[in-house]
C-alpha positions as CSV (number, residue, x, y, z in Angstrom):
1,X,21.1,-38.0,7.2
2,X,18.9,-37.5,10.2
3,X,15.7,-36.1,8.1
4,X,14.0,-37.0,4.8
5,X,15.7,-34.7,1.8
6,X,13.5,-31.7,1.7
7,X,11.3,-31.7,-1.5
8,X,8.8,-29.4,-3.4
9,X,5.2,-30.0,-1.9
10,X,2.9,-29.0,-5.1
11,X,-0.8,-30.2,-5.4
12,X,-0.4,-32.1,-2.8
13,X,2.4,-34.7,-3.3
14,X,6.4,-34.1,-2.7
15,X,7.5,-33.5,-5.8
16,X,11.8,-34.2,-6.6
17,X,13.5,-32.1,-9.0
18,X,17.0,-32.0,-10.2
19,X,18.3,-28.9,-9.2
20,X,21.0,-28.2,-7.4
21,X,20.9,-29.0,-3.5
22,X,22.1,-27.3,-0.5
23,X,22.9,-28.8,2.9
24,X,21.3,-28.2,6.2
25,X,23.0,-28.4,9.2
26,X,22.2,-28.8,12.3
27,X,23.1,-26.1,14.7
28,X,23.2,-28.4,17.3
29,X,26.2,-30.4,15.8
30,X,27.3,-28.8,12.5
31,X,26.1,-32.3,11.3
32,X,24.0,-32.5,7.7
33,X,21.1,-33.5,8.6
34,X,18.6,-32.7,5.2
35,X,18.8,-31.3,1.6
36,X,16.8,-28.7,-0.2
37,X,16.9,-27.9,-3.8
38,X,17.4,-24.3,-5.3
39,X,14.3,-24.0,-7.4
40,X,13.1,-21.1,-9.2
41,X,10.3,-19.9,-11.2
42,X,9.6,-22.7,-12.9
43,X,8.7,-25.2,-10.0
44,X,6.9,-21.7,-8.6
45,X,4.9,-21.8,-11.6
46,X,3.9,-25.4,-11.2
47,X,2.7,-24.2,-7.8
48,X,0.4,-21.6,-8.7
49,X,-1.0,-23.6,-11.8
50,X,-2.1,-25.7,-8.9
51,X,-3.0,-23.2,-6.5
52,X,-5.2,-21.3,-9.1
53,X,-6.6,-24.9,-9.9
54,X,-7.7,-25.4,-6.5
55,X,-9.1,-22.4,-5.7
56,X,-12.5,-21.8,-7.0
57,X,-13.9,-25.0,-5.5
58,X,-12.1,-24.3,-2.0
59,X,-13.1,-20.4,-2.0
60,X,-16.5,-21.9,-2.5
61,X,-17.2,-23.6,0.3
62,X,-18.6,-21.8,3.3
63,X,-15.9,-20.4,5.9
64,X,-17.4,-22.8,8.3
65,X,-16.8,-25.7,6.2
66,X,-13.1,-24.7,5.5
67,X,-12.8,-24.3,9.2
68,X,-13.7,-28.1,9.5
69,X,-10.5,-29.0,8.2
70,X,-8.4,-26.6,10.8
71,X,-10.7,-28.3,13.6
72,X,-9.0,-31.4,12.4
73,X,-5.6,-29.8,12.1
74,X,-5.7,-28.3,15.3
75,X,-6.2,-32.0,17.0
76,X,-3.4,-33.9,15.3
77,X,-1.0,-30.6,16.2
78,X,-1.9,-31.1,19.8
79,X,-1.1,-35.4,19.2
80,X,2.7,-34.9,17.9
81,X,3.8,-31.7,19.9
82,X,6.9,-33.3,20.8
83,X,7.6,-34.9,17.2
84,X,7.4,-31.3,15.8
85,X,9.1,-30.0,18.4
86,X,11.9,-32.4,18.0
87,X,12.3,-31.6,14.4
88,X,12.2,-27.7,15.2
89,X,15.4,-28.4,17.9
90,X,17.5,-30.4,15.2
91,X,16.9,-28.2,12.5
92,X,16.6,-24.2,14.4
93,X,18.4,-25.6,18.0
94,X,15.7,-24.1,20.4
95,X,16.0,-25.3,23.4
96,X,11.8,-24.7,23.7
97,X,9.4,-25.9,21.4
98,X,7.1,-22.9,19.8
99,X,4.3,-25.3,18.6
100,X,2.0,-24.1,21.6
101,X,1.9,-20.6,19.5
102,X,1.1,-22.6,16.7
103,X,-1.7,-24.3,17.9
104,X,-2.8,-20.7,19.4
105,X,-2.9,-19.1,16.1
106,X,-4.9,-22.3,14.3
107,X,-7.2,-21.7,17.2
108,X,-8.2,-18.2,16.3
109,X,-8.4,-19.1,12.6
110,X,-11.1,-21.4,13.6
111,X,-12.7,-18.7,14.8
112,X,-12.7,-16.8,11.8
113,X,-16.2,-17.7,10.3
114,X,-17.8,-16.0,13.7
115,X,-15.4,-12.9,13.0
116,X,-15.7,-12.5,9.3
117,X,-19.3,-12.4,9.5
118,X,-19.8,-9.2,7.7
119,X,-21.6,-6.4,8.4
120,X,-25.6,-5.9,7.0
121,X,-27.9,-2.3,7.7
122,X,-31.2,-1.0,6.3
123,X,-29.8,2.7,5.1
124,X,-33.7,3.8,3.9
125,X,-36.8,2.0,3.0
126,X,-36.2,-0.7,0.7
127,X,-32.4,0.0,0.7
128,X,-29.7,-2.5,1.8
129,X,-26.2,-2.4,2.4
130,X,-24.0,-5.5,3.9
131,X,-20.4,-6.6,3.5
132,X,-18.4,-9.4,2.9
133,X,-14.7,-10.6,3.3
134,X,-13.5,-12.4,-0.4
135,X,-10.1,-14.2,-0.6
136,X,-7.9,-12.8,-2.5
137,X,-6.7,-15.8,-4.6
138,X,-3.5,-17.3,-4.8
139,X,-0.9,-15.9,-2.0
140,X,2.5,-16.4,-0.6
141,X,4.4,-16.5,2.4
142,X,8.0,-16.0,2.7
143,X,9.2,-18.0,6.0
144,X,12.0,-16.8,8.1
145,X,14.7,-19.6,10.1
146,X,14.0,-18.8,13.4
147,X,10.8,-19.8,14.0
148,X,10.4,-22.4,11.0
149,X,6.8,-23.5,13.0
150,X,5.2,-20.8,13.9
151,X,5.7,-18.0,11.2
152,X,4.2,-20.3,8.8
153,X,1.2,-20.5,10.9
154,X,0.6,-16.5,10.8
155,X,-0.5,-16.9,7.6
156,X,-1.1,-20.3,6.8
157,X,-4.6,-21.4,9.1
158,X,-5.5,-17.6,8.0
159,X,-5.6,-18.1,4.6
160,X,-6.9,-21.8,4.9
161,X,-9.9,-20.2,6.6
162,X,-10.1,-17.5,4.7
163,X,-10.6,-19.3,1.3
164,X,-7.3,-18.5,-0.3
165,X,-4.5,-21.1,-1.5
166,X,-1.8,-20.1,-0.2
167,X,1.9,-20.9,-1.5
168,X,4.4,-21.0,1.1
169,X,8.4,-20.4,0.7
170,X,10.5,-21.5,3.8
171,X,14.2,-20.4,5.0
172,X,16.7,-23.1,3.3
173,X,18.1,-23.0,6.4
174,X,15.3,-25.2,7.8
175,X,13.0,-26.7,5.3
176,X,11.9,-29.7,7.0
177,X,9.7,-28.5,9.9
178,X,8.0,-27.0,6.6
179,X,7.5,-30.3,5.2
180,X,5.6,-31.6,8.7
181,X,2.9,-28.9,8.1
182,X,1.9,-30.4,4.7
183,X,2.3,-33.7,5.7
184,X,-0.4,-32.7,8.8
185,X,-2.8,-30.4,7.1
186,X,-3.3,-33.1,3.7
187,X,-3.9,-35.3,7.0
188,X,-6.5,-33.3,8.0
189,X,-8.3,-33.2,4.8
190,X,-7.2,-30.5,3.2
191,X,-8.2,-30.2,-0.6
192,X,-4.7,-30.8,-3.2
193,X,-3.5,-27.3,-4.1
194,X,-4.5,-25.4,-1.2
195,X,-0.8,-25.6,-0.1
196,X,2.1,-25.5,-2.1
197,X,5.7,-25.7,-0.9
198,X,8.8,-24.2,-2.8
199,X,12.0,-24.4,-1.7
200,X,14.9,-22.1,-2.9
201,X,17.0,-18.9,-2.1
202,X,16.9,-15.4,-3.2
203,X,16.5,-16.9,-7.2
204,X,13.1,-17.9,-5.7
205,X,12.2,-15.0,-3.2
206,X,12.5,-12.8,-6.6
207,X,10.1,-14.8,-8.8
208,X,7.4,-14.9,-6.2
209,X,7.5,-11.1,-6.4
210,X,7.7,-11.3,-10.2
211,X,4.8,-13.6,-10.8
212,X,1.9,-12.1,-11.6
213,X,-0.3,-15.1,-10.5
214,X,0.0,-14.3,-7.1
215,X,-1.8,-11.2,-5.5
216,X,-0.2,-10.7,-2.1
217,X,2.9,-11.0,-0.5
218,X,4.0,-12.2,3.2
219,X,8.0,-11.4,4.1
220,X,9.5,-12.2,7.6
221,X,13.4,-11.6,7.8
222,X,16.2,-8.9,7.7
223,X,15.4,-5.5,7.3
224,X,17.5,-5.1,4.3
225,X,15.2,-7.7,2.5
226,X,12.2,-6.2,3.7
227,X,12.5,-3.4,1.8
228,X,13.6,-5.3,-1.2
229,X,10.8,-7.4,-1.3
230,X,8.6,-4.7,-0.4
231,X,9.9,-2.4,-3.0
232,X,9.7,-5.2,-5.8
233,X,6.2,-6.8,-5.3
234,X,4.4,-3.6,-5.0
235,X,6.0,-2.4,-8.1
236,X,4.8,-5.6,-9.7
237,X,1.2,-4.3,-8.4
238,X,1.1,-6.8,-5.4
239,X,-0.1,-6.2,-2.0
240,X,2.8,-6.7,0.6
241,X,3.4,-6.8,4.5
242,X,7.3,-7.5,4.9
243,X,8.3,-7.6,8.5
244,X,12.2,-6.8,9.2
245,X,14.1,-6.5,12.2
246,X,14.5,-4.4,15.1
247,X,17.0,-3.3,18.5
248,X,13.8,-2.9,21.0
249,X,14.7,-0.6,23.9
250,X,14.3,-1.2,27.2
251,X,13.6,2.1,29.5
252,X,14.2,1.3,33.8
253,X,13.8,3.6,36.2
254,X,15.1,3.5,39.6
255,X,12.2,2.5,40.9
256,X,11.7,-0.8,39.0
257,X,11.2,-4.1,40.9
258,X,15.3,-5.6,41.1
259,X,14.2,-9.2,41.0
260,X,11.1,-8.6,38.3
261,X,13.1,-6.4,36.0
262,X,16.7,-8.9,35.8
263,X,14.5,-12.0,35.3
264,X,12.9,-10.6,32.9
265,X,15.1,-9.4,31.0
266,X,17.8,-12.1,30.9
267,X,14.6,-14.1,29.4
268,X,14.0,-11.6,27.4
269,X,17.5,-11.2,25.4
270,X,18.9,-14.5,25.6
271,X,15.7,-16.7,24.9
272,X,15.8,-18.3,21.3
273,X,19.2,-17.3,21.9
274,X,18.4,-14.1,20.7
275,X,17.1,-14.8,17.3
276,X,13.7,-13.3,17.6
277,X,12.5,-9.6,16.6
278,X,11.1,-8.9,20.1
279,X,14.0,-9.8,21.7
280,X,15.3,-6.8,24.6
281,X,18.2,-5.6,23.1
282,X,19.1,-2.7,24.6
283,X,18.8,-0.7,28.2
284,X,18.3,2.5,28.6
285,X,18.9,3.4,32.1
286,X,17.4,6.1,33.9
287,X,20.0,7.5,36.5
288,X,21.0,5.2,39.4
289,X,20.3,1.7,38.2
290,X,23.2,0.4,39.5
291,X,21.5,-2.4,41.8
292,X,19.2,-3.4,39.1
293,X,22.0,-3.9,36.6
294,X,24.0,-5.8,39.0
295,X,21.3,-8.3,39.4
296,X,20.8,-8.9,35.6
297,X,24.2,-9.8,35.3
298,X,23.5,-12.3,38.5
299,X,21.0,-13.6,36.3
300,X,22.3,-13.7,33.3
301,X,25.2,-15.8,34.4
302,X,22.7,-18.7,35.1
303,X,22.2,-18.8,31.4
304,X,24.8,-21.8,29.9
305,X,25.3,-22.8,26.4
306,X,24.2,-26.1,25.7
307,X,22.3,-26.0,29.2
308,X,19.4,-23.6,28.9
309,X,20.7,-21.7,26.1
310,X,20.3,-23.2,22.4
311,X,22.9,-22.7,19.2
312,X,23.2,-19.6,16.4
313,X,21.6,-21.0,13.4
314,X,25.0,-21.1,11.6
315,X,28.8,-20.7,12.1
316,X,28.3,-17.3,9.8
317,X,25.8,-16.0,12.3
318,X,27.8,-16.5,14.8
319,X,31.0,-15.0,13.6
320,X,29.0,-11.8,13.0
321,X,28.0,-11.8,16.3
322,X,31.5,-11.9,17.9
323,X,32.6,-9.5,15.1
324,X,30.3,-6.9,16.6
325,X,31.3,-7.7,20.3
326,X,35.1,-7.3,19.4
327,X,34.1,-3.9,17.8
328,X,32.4,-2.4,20.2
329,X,35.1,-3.4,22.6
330,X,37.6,-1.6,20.7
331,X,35.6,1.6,20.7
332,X,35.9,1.8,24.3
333,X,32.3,-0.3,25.4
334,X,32.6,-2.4,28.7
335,X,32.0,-6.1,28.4
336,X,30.4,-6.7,32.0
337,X,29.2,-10.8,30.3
338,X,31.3,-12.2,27.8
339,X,29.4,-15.1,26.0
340,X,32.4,-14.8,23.1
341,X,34.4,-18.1,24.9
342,X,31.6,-19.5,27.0
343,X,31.9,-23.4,27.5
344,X,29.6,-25.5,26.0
345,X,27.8,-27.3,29.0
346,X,25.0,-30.1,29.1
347,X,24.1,-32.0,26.5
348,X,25.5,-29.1,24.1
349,X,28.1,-30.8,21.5
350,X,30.9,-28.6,21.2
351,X,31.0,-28.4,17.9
352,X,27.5,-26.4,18.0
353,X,27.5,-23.0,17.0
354,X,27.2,-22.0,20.4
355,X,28.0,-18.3,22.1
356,X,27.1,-17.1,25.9
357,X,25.0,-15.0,26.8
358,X,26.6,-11.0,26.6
359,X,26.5,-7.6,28.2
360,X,27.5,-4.8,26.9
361,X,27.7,-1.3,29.1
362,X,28.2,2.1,26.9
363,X,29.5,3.9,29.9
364,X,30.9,7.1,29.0
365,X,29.5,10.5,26.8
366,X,30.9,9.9,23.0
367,X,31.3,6.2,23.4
368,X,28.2,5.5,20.8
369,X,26.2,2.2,20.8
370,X,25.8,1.2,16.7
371,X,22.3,1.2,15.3
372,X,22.4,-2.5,13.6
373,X,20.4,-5.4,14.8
374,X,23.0,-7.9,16.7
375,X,20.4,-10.8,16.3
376,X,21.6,-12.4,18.9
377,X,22.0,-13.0,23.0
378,X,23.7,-9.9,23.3
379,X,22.3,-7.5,25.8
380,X,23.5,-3.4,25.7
381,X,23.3,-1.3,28.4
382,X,23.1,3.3,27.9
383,X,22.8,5.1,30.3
384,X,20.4,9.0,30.4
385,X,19.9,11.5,32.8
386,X,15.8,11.7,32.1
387,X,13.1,10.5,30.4
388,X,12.9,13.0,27.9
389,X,16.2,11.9,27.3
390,X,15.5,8.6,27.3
391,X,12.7,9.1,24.5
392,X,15.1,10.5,22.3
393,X,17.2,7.8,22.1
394,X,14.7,5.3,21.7
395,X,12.7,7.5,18.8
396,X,16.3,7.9,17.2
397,X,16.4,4.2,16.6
398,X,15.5,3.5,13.0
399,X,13.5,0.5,13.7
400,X,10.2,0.6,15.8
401,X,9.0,-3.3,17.2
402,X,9.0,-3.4,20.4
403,X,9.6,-0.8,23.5
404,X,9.2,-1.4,27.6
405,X,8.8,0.1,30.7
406,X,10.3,-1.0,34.1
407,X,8.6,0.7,36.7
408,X,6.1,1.1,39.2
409,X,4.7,4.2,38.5
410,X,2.1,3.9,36.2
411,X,2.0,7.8,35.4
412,X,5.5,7.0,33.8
413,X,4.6,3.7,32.2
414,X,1.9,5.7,30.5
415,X,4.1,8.4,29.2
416,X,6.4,6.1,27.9
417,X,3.8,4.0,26.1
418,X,2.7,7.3,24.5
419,X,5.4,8.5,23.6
420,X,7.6,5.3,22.4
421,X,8.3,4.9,18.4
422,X,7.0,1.5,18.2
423,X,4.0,-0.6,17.2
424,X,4.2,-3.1,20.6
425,X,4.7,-1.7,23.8
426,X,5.4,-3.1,27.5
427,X,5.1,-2.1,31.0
428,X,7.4,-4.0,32.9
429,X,7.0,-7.0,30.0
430,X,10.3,-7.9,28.1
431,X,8.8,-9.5,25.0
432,X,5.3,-7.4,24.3
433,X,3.9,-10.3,21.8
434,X,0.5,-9.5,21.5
435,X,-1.9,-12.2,21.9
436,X,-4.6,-13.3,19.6
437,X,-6.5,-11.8,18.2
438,X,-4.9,-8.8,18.6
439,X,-2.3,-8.4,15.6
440,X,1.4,-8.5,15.5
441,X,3.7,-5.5,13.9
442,X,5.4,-3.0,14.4
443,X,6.8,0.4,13.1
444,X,9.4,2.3,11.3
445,X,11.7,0.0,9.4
446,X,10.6,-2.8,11.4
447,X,7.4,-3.1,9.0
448,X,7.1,-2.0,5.1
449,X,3.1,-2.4,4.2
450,X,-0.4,-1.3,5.5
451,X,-1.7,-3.4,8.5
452,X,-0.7,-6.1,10.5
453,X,0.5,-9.9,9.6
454,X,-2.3,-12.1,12.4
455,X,-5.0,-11.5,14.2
456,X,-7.8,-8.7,13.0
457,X,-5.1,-7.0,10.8
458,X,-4.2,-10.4,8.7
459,X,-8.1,-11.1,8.0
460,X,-7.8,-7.7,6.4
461,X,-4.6,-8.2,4.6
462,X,-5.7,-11.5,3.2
463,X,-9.1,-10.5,2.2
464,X,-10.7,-7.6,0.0
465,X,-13.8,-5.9,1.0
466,X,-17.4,-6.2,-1.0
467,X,-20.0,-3.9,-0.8
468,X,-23.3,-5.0,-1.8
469,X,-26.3,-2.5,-1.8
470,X,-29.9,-4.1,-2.4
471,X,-33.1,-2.3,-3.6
472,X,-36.3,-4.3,-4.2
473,X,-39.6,-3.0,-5.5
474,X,-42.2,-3.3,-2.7
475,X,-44.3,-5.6,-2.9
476,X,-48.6,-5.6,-2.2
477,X,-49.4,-7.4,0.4
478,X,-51.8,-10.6,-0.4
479,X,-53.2,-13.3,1.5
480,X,-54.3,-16.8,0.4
481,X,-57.9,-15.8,-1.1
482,X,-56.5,-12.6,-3.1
């Protein structure tokens, strides 16, 4: 195998256990490349006994102290960016490395002790009142596959700086970027406990909702397990934020910039090879876009398999994917790309799970576009008389991520970004990911929980408030010969 078996890290050593083991496989290839185990509540137990352990001495220290250790972090992430990056391709097959992001979110949880300072007021003589942020305790993250780097790093520098120990659970589908993190923060100093690594599948997901040692919840993923996980930690009195998935609709007008609005786009659908929940997924088009359309599919047909456009994560991913292609074909949809047979060119190994880029044009009244995520580099195209219209379509959707504008006027962009069901909007932007330290999340069933995952909205998340109100009894003044 290409990559060390992927093992529990608890306390701060890699811990083996004898349960069973999956394969992972490499997208790239379909070659085995790494092992995970299927653990359940017991190893999870041995990872909050240490978390728990660990906490009162690391929640305190002072945030600036914590900090130190992400300072430290932050350099050896910028010393093996392709390493990482390297691991990232053979294990998710992204053709572009997402530590940068990374290294942008440890940078803003540096920043944290400057942020968190609190708040302190003299309410009436002799009176008063200040606030502090207090971690929470022990936590946990549940990791999605698609970006195995920098998902963990939402929450993981956060909670570092934050003071709380922090356990995290990574897709089985790519375990060892998870691995690297630990290996780099214990580098970095960071105290034995204050991370903790479990491995496992749903058996696992469900016992970090169950156990009652751990007081809030992280979930990126499906919709459908969103709401499960949502539904079963907050019955078990947990805080949660699950994030699930989305179909984020694209609104052109006429007047759009041609050569802006295709580049865009095609970026915007096909990059990660469509595995992302900001990913463009569908077009509404606002009468005549004709020329604008005909250039995305110029564009699009620059994207290759293998060349500038990475793997599904699995064989079963993709399969779904063509599934839904032949469907809508069948029910009378235009195929104006078809990625369903693309060769594999490059340095792409044909036995990859790879599929070309696809557009998809809903042409005619009746012929309905299906709600469901696609999930990947499949691009469909509707077509409305107004905007009004347009709005209707877009509110209809059940999720609520991301929407866009493609225009010039800006007295349309602005109607749009009022009107739009979603939590991140964009004029004439494909993929709205907000930047640090504004927050990431959206709305609708793309988001079950109060708040946001980074930025601001995490430091609230991970933290409770305290209020403290001070009263002294005035004291007489005196000087030195009193």
């Amino acid at each position: 195998m290409k990559h060390v078996e992927a093992d529990n890290f608890i306390n701060g050593k890699f811990i083996r256990t004898e349960r069973p083991r999956l394969n992972v496989y490499s997208p790239l290839d379909g070659m085995v490349i790494s092992t995970v185990p299927l653990c359940g509540y017991n190893e999870l137990e041995e990872a909050v006994i240490a978390a728990k352990n660990a906490f009162p001495k690391w929640s305190g220290l002072t945030s600036k102290k914590r900090s130190e250790v992400l300072y430290r972090y932050h350099s050896i992430l910028l010393h093996h960016i392709s390493e990482i990056a390297a691991i990232i391709h053979d294990e998710n097959g992204k053709a572009i490395a997402e530590v940068e992001k990374s290294i942008e979110l440890t940078e803003f949880a540096c920043s944290i002790p400057q942020i968190t300072a609190g708040e302190i007021l003299k309410v009436s003589e002799g009176v008063v009142c200040q606030t502090e942020y207090t971690p929470l305790g022990v936590v946990a993250s549940i990791c999605p596959f698609n970006f195995p780097h920098m998902v963990p790093h939402w929450t993981i520098p956060t909670n570092i700086a934050l003071g709380n120990c922090i356990i995290l659970k990574p897709s089985e589908q790519v375990p060892v970027t998870a691995l690297k993190i630990a290996e780099m923060l214990k580098e970095a100093g960071l105290p034995d406990g204050v991370l903790n690594i479990v491995h496992g599948d749903k058996t696992m997901v469900e016992a970090i909702c169950d156990h009652p040692g751990i007081k809030a919840v992280s979930f990126v993923g499906s919709t459908e397990i969103a709401k499960v996980v949502y539904r079963r930690s907050t019955t078990n009195l947990k805080r949660c934020l699950a994030l699930g998935g989305a179909k984020n609709h694209l609104i052109v007008f006429p007047d759009a910039d041609p050569e802006m609005t295709a580049t865009d786009i095609t970026a915007s659908f096909s990059g990660t090879s469509g595995q992302r929940c900001m990913a463009a997924s569908v077009m509404i088009a606002i009468g005549n876009v004709d020329h604008i359309i005909e250039k995305l599919c110029n564009e699009t047909r620059k994207v290759k398999p293998g060349l500038n456009l990475g793997p599904i994560i699995s064989q079963t991913s993709k399969e779904k994917i063509i599934k839904y292609i032949d469907r809508v074909e069948k029910s009378g949809a235009k195929i104006l790309i078809d990625g369903r047979n693309a060769p594999v060119e490059g340095e792409g190994d044909k036995n990859g799970y790879y599929i070309g880029p696809t557009i998809i044009e809903y042409s005619y009244p009746g012929n309905q576009m299906p709600q469901e995520e696609v999930f990947g580099p499949v691009f469909e195209i509707v077509h409305v008389k107004s905007l009004d219209e347009a709005i209707a379509l877009e509110n209809n959707s059940p999720y609520g991520n991301a929407a866009s504008a493609f225009t010039q006027n800006g007295g349309l962009a602005d109607e749009v970004a009022a009107k739009a069901s979603a939590g991140m909007i964009g004029i004439n932007i494909g993929v709205p990911v907000p930047r640090e330290p504004f927050s990431f999340g959206g709305w609708n069933d793309s988001k079950f929980g109060t708040g946001d995952l980074t930025g601001k909205g995490g430091i609230e998340f991970w933290t409770q408030l305290k209020k403290i109100t001070k009263k002294w009894k005035k004291q007489e003044r005196t000087d030195w010969m009193s």
